[in-house]
N, C-alpha and C positions, 0 to 999 in steps of 0.2 A: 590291260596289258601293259608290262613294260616293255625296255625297248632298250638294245644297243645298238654300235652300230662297228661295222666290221670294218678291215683295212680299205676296202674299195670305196667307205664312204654308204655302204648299204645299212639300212636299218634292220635289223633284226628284232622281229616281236617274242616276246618270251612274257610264261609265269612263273611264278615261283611262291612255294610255300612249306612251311612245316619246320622241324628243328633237327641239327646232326651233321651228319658229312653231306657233301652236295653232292646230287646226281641230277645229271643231265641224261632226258627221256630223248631219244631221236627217231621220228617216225618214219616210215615208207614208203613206198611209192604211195602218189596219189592222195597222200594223209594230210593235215595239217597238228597243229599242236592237241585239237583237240582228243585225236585220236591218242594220246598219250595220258588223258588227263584220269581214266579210270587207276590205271596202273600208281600214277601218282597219289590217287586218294587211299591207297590201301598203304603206302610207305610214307607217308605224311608225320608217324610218328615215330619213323626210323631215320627218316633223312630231310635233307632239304633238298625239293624237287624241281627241277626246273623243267618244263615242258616249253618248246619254242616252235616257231613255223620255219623248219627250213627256207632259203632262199626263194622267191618266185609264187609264193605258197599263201594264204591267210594272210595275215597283217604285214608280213616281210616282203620288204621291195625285193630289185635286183638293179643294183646298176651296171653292171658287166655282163649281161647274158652272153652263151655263145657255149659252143664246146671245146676252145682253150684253153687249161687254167681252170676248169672246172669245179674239177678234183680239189685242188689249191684254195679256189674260194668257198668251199662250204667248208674245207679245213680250216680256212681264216676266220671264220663265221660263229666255228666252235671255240676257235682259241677266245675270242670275243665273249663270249658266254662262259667262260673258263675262268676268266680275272673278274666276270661279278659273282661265280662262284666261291674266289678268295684265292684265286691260282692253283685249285687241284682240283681234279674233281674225277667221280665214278663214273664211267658214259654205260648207258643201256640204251642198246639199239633194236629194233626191231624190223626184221627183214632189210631192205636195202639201208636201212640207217646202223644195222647191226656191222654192214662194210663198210659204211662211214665210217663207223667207230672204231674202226680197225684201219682205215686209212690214216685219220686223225693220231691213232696210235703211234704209227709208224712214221708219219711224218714230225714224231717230235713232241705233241703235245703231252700235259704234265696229267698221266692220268693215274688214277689210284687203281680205280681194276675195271674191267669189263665184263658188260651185260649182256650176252647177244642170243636173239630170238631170231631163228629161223632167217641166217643171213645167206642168200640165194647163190651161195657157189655151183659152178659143176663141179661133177664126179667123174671116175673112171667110167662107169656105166649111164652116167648121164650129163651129156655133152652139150655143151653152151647152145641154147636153143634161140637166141636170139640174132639174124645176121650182122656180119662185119659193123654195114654202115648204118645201125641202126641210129645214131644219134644222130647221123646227117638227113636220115630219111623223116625223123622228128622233125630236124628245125625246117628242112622244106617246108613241109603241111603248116608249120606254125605262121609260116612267111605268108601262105596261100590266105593265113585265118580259118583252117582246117580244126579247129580244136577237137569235135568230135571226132576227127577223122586218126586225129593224133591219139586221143584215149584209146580208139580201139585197134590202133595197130599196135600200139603199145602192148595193151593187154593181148593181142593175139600172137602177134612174133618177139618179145621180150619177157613178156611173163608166162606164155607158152598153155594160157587158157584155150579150151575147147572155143570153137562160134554157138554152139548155143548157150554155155554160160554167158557170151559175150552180147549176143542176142538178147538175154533175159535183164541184164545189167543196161542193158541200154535202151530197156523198157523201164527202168526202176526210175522211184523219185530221186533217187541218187546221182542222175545220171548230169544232171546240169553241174551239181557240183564237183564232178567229178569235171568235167567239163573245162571250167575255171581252174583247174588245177595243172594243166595241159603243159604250159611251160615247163613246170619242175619233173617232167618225164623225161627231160634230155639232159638233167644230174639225172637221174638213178641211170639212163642209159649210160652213160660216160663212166660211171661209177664201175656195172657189170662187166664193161669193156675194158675198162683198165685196170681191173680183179678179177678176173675169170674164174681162177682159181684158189685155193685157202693157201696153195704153200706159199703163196708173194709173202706172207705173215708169218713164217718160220723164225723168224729174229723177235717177235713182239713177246717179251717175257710177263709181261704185266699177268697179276692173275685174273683168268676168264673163268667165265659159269658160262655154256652152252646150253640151250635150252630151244626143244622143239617139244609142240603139242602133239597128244596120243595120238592125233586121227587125223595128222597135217600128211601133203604127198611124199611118196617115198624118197625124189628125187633131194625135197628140205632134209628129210632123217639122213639121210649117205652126203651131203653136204654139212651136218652140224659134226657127224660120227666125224668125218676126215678134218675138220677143224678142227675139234676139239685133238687129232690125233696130231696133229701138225703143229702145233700151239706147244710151245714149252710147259706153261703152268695155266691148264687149262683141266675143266670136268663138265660132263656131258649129263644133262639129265631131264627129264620126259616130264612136263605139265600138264595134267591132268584138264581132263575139260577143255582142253583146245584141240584146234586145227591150226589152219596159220593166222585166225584170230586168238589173242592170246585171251586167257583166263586172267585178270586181274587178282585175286585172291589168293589164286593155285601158285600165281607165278611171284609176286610178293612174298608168301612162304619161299617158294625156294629159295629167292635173292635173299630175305635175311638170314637163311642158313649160312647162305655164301658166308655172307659179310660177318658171322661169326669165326670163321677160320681167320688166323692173323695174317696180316702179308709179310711176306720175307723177303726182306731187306739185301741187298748183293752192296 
């Protein structure tokens, strides 16, 4: 791993490899860097890929926890990862990192275009399933040393999974490391909270590729449709082989399609 380190003094773990324009991989709830690194191996000879552990996560500290300024520091965190890119860079996000990437957007950062998979808006008919104070009800349990208690309330009222998926997930070997991850569920909760919605992103011109898989829940598909509808220069398009796990391969083809159309300069 390398390693920078963000305004607050945080270190940020990140890899990187390959030759071209840089793009920055941003994963989702509960992920760390490695969940980014398949993606990365199939664009290795289109780009230079940088995969990192958001804040709280894998090799990345956090010196600031809290849900103030949240938002603000994993945007500082990207801008940070942005000047080892060379000061520009492509962000692809995936699920809650797909709204990072679109927070980072908006808040200013220097980006060439947008990647987003399956990034967890409400819709007209499907309405923020998550309550109010979910991120405070996060850091409660975190204070208690509740980690497991945090994973599944998370997954139960924020990502709006059934209990017996949540039951069977928390019989998996997965489940400890899922575990360990517990803190950085109150960024994606902060995140959901203070983007509820796709139109806060009506101003972001940059060009977007939207992308949800065949067999992901209907409520992703009528969240990618309305962003990609709200999005000035944006296009919407369906990756084969997936759900809300993405296809590596499938979804690589698409983004270098993207990135063949030129961007247009204002």
């Amino acid at each position: 791993m390398e390693y920078t380190t963000s305004r607050d003094g945080t270190r940020i773990a990140y890899e990187r490899a390959g030759a071209g324009p840089p793009a920055i991989i941003i994963g989702g709830a509960l992920s760390d860097h490695t969940g980014g690194q398949g993606l990365a191996a199939e664009l290795v000879g289109d780009l230079t890929t940088i995969v990192y552990d958001r804040r709280s996560r894998g090799h990345s500290g956090d010196e600031s926890p809290g849900i103030g300024g949240a938002v603000e520091r994993e945007v500082e965190d990207l801008a940070a990862l942005v000047e080892v890119a060379g000061g520009r860079a492509i962000l692809v996000g995936g699920s809650s990192g797909g709204v990072l990437a679109l927070g980072a957007t908006l808040h200013g950062l220097p980006v060439e275009r947008l990647v987003l998979f399956e990034p967890p808006f409400a819709a007209e008919q499907f309405p923020p399933v998550a309550p109010p104070d979910m991120p405070e009800q996060l850091t409660a349990l975190l204070a208690e040393g509740r980690s497991g208690d945090v994973v599944e309330l998370f997954l139960r009222r924020a990502v709006g999974l059934p209990d017996a998926t949540v039951t069977a997930m928390k019989e998996s070997p997965a489940w400890p490391a899922m575990q360990e991850l517990a803190p950085s569920t109150v960024y994606d909760a902060v995140l959901t909270r203070t983007y509820p919605y796709p139109d806060a992103f009506a101003s972001v011109a940059v060009p977007t590729l939207v992308l949800t898989g065949e067999s992901t829940f209907p409520l992703l598909t009528a969240s990618a449709r309305e962003l990609a509808r709200v999005l000035p220069d944006a296009e919407h398009r369906t990756v084969t082989g997936s759900d809300h796990v993405l296809d590596p391969p499938a979804a690589a083809e698409a983004i270098r399609g993207f990135l063949r159309h030129p961007v247009r300069r204002t």
